[in-house]
Backbone as CSV, one residue per row, in Angstrom:
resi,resn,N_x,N_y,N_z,CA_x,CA_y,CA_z,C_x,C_y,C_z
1,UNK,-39.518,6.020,-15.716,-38.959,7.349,-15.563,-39.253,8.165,-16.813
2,UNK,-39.503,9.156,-16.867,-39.822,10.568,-17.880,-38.852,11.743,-17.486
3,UNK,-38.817,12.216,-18.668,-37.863,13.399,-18.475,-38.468,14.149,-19.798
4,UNK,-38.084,15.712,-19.923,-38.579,16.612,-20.439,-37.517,16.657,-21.865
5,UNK,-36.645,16.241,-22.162,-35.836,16.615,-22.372,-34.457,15.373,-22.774
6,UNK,-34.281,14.707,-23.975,-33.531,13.824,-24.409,-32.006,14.563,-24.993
7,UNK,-30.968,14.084,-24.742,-29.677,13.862,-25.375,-29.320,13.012,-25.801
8,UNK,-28.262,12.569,-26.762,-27.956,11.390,-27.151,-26.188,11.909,-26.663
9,UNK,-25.418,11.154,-25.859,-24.255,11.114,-25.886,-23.417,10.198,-25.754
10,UNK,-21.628,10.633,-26.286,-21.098,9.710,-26.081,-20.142,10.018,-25.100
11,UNK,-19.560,8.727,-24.601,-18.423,8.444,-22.950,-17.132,9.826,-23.315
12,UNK,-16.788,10.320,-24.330,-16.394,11.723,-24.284,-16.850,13.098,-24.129
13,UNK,-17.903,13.343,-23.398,-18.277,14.613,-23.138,-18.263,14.534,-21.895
14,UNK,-18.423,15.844,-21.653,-18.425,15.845,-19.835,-19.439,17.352,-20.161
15,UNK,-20.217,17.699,-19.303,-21.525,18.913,-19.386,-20.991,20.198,-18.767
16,UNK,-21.193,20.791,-18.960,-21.067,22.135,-17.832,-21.701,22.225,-17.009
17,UNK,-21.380,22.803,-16.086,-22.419,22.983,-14.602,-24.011,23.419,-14.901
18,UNK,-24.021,24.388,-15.998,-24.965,25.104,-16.116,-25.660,24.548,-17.524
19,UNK,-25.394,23.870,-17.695,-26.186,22.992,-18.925,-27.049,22.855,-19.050
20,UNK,-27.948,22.306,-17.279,-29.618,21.803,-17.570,-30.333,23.466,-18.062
21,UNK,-29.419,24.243,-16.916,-30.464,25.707,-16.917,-30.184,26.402,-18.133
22,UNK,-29.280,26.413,-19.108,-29.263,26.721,-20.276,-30.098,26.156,-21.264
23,UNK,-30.607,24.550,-21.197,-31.401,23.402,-22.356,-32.757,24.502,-21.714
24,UNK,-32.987,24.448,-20.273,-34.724,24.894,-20.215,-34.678,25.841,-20.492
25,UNK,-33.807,27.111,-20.652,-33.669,28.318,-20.701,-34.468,28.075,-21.801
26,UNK,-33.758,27.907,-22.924,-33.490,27.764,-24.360,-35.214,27.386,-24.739
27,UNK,-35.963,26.487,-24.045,-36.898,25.734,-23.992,-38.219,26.937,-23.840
28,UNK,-37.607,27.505,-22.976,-38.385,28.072,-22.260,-38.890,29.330,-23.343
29,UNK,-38.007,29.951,-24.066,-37.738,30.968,-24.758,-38.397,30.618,-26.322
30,UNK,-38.496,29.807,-26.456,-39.077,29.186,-27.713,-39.552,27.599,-27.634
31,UNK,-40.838,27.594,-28.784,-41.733,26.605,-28.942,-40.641,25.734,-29.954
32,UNK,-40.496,24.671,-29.480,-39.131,23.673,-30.078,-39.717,22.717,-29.917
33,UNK,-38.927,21.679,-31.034,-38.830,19.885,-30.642,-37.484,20.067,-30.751
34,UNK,-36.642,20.996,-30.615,-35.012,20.520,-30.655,-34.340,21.593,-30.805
35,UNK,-33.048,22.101,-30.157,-31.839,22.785,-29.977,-31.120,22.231,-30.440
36,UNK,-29.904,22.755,-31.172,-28.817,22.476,-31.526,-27.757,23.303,-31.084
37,UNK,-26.901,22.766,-29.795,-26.330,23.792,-29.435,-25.088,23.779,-29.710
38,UNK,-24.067,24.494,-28.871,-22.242,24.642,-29.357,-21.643,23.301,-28.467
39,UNK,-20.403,23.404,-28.693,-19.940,22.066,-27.550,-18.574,22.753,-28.027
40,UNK,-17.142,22.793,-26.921,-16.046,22.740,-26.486,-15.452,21.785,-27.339
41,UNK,-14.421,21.504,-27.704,-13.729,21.031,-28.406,-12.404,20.339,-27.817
42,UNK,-11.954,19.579,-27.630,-10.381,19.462,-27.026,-9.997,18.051,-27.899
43,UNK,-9.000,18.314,-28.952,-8.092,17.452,-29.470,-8.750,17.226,-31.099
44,UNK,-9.227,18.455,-31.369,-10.137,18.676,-32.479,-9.959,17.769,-33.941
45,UNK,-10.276,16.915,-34.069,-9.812,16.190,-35.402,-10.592,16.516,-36.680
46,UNK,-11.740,17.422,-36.329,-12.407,17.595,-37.545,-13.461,18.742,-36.836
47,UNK,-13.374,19.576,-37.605,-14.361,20.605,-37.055,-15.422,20.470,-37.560
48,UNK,-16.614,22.006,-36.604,-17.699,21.793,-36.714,-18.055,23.453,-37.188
49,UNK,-18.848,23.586,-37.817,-19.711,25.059,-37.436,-19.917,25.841,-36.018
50,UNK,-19.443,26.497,-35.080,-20.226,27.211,-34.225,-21.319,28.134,-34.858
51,UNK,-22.314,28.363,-33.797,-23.395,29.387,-34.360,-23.388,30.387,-33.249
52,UNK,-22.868,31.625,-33.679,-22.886,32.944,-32.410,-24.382,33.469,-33.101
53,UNK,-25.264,34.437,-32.238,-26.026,35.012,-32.609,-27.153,34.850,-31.724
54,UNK,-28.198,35.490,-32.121,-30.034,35.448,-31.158,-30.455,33.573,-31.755
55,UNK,-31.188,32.896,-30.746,-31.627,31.712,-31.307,-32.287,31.905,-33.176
56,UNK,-31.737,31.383,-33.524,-32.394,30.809,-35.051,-32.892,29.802,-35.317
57,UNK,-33.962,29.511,-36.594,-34.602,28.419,-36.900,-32.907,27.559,-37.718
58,UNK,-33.289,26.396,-38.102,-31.849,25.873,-38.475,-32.864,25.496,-39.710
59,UNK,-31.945,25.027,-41.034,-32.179,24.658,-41.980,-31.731,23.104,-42.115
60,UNK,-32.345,22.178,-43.478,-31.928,20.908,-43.133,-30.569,21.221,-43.320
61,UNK,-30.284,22.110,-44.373,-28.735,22.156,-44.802,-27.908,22.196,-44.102
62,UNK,-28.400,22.999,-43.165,-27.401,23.457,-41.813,-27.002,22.112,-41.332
63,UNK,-28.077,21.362,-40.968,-27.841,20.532,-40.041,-27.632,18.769,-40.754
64,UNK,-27.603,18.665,-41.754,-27.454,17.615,-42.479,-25.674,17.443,-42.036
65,UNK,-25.087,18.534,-41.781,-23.738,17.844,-41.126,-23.040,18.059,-39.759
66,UNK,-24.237,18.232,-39.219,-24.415,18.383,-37.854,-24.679,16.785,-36.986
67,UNK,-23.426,16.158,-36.105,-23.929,15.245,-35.198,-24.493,15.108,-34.376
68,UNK,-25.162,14.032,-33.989,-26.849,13.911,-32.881,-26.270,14.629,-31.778
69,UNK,-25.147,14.599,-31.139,-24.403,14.995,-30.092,-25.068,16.352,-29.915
70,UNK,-24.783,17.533,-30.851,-25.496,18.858,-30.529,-26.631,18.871,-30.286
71,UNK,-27.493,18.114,-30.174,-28.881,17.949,-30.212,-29.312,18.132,-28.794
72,UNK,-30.162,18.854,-28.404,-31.279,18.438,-27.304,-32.551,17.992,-27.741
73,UNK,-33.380,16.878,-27.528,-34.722,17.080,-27.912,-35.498,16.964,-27.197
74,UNK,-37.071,17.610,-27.117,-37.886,17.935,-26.482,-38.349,16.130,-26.451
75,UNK,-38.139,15.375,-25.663,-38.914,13.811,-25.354,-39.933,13.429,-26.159
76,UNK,-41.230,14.519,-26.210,-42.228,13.788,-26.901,-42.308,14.092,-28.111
77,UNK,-41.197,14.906,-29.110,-41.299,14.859,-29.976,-40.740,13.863,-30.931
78,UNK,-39.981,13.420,-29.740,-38.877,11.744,-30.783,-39.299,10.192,-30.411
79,UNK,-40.372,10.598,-29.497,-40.857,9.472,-28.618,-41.021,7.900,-29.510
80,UNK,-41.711,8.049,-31.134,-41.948,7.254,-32.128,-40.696,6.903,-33.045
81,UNK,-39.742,7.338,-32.726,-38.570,7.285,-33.285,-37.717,6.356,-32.993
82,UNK,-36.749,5.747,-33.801,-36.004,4.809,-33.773,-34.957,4.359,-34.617
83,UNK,-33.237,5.032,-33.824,-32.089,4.511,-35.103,-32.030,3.192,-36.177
84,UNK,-31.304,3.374,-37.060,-31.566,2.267,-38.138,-30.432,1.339,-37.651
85,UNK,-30.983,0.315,-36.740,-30.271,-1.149,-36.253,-29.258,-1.374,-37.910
86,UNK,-29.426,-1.069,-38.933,-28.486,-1.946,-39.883,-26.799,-1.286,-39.774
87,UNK,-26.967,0.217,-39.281,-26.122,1.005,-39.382,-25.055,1.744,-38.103
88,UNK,-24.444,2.137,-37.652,-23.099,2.731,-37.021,-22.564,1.720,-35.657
89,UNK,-22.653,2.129,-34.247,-21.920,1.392,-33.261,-22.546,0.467,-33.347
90,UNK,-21.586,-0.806,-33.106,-22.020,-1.966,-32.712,-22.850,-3.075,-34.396
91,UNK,-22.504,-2.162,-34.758,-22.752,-2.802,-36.465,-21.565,-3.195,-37.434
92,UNK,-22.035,-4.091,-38.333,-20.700,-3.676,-39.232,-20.294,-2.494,-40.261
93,UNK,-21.482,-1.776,-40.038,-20.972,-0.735,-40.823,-21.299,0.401,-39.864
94,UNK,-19.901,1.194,-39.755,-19.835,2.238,-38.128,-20.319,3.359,-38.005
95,UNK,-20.789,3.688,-39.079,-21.176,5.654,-39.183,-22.652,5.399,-40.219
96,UNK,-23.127,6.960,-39.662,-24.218,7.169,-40.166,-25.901,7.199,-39.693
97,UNK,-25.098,6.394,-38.668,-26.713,6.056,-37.926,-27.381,7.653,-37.534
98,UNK,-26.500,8.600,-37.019,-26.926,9.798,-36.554,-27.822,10.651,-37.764
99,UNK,-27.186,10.614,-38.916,-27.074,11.596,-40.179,-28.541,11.218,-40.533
100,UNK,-28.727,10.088,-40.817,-30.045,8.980,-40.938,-31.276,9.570,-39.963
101,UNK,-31.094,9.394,-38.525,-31.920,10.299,-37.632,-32.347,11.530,-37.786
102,UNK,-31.330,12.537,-37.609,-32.176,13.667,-37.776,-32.383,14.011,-38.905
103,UNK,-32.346,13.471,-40.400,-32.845,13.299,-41.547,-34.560,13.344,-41.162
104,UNK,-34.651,11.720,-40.264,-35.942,11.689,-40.353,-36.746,12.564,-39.150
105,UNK,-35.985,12.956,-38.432,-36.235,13.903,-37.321,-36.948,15.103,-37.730
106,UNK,-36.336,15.486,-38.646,-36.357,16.738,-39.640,-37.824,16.907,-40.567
107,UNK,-37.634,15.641,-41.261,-38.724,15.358,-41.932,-40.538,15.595,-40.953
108,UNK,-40.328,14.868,-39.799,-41.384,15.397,-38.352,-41.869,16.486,-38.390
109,UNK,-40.745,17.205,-38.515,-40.705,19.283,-37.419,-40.223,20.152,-38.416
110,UNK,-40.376,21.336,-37.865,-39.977,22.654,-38.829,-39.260,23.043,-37.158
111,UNK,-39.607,22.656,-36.519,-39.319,23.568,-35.228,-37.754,23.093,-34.477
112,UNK,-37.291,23.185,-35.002,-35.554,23.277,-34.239,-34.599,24.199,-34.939
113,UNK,-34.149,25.106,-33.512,-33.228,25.976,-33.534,-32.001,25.948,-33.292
114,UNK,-31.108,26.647,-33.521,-29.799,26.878,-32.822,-29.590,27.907,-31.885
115,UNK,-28.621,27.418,-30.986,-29.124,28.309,-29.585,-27.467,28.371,-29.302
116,UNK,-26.671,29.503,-28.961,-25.195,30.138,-29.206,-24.493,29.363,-28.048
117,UNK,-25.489,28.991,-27.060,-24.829,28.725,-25.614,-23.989,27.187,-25.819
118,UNK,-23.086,26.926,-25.249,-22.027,26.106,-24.925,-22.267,25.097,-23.707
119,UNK,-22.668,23.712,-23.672,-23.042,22.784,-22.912,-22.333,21.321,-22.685
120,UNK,-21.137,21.189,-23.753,-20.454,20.010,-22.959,-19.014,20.472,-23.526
121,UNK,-18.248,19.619,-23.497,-17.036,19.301,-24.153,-16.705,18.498,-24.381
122,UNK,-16.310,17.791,-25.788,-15.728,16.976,-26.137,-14.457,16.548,-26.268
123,UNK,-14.080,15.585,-26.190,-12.538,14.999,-26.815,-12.731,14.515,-28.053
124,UNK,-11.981,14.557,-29.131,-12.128,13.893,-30.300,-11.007,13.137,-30.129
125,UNK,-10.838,11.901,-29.224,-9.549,11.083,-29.259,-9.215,10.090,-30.005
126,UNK,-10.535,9.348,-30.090,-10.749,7.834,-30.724,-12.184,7.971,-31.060
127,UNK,-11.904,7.231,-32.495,-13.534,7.090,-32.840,-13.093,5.605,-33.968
128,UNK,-14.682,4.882,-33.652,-14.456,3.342,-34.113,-14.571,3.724,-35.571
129,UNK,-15.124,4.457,-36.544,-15.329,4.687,-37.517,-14.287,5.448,-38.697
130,UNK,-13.298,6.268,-37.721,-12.773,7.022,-38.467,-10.953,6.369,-38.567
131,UNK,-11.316,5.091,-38.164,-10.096,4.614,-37.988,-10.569,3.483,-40.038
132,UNK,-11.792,3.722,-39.999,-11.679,2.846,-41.216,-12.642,3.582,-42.261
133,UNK,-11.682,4.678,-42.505,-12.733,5.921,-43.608,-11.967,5.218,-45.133
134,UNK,-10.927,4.796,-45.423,-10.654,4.547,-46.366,-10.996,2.902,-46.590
135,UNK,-11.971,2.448,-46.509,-12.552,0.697,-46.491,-13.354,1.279,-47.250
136,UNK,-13.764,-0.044,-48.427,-14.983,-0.247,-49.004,-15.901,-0.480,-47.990
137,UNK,-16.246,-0.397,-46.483,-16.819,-0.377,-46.139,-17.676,0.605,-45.570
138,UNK,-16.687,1.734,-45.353,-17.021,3.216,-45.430,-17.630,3.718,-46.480
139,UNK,-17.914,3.396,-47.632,-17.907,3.984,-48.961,-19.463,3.585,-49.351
140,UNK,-19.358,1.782,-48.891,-20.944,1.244,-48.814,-22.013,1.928,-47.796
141,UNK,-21.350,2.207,-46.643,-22.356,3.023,-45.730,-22.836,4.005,-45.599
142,UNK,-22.144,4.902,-46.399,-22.576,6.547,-47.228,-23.325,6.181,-48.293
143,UNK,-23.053,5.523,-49.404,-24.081,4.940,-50.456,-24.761,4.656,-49.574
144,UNK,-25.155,3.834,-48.942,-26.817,3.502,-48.161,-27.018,4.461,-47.205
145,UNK,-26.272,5.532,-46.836,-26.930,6.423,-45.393,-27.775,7.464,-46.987
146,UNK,-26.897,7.927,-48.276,-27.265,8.952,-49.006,-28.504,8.340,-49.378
147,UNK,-28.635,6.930,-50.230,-29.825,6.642,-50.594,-31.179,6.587,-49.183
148,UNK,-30.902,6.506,-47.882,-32.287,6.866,-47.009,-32.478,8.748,-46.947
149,UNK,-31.745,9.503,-47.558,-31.140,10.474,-46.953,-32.281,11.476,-48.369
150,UNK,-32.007,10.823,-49.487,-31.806,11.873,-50.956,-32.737,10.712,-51.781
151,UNK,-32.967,9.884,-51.539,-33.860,8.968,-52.171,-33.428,8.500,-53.438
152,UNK,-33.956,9.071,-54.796,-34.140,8.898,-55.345,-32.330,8.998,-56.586
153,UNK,-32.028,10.869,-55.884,-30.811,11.310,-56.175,-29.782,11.014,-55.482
154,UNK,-29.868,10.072,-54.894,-28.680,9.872,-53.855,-27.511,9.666,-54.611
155,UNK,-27.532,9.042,-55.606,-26.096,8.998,-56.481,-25.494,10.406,-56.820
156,UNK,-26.573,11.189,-57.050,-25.641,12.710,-57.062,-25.313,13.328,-55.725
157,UNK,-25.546,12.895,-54.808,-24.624,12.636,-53.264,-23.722,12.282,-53.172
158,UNK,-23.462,10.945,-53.677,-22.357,10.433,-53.735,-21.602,10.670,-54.902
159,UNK,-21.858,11.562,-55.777,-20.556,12.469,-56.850,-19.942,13.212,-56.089
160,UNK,-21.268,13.925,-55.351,-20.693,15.309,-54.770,-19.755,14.936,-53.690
161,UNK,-19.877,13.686,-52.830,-19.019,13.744,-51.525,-17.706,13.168,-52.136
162,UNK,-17.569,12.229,-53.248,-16.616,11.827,-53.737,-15.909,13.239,-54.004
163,UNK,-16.547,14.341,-55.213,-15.408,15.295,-55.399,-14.900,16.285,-53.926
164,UNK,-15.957,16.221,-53.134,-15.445,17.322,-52.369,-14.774,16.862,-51.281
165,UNK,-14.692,15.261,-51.238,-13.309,14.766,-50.587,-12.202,14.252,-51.182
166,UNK,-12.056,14.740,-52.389,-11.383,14.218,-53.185,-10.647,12.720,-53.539
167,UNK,-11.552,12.394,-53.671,-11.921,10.727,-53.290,-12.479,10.298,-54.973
168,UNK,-12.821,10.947,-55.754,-13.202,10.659,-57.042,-12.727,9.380,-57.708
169,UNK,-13.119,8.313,-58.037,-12.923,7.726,-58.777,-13.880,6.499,-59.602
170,UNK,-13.886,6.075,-60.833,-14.912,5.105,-60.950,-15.399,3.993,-60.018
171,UNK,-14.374,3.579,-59.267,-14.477,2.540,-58.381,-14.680,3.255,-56.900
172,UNK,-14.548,4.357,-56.434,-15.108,4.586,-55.359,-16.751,4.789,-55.557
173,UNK,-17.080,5.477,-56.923,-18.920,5.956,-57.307,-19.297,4.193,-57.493
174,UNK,-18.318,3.458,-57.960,-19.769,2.050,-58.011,-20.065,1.516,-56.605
175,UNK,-19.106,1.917,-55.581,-18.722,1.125,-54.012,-20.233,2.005,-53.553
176,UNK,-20.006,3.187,-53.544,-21.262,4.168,-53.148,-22.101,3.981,-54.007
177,UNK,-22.265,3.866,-55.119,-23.596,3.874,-55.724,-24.359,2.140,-55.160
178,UNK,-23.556,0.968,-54.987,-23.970,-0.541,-54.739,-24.076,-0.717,-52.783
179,UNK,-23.403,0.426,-51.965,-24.421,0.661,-50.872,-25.104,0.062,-50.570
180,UNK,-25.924,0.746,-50.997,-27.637,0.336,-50.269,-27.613,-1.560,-50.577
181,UNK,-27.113,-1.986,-51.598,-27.791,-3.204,-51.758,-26.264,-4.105,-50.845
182,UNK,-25.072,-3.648,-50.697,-24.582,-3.887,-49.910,-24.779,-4.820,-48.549
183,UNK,-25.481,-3.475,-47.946,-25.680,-3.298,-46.547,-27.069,-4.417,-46.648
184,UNK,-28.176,-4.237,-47.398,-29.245,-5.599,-47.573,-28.733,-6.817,-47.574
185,UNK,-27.502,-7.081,-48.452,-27.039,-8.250,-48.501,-26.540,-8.869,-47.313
186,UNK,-25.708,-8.025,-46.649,-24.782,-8.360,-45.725,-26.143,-9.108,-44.545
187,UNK,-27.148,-8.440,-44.808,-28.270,-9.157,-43.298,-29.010,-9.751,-43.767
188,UNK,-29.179,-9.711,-44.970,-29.888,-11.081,-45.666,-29.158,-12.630,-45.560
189,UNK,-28.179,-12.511,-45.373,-26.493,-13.497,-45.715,-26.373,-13.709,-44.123
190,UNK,-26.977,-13.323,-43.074,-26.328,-13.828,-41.559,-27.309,-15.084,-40.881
């Protein structure tokens, strides 16, 4: 089977009626490997950016905290692509796998926009990850999502997310800065 047109979702969204004809609209109207569109909200635990306006090109900035969820992508542009098995559902370490993707998604294309229109709704009821944000295990998986993310500077990633969640401390920057070798260990060790 082929299709024009990839989503990544999870068992909390439900689409709007008019969803497909809004993704081709959108498609149709501009040369893309990817939309980033709005989504409904119900039981909001953490917000997001909406984008009102004429379609725009998106920046990485923009979208570096943007989840795969908003995403449409054009099929053959992600076709060679593939999440990092070490990282989010079904791993031991739960988040990140998305952030990681369109990192390298990004790195591909110049060509993805944001497009104003509204295509599913979510619940934010339960999530496996956010039930364990305060674990050294959370802390290791941002150290290793920042170091695939920022390379080289990834430790000044992990200053910055420490102060601006106010999370600062010597022992949270060594948990994030030892990450990456973390997450190696842990699958080297099974």
């Amino acid at each position: 089977m082929t299709t024009d047109y990839l989503i990544f979702v999870d068992d909390d969204e439900v689409f709007e009626q008019d969803a497909l004809s809004k993704i081709t609209n959108a498609f149709k109207e501009k040369d893309a490997d990817a939309f980033v569109f709005n989504y409904k909200v119900i039981n909001k635990k953490r917000g997001y950016k909406e984008y009102h306006g004429p379609i725009k090109k998106c920046s990485k900035k923009e979208l570096m905290s943007t989840g795969v969820v908003r995403f449409v992508y054009k099929t053959s542009s992600i076709k060679d692509m593939l999440f990092d098995e070490k990282i989010g559902s079904g791993s031991e370490f739960l988040c990140g796998e998305d952030s990681v993707f369109i990192n390298d998604f990004l790195k591909k294309t110049k060509k993805c926009y944001f497009c104003e229109d509204f295509i599913c709704t979510i619940s934010q009821e339960g999530s496996l990850w956010k039930d364990k944000i305060d674990t050294d295990n959370y802390l290791y998986v941002k150290g290793y999502v920042y170091k695939k993310i920022y390379g080289i500077l990834y430790k000044l990633a992990c200053l910055h997310f420490l102060k601006k969640t106010k999370r600062f401390s010597k022992v949270n920057y060594k948990k994030m800065k030892n990450g990456p070798k973390k997450v190696k260990e842990f699958y080297e060790n099974r």
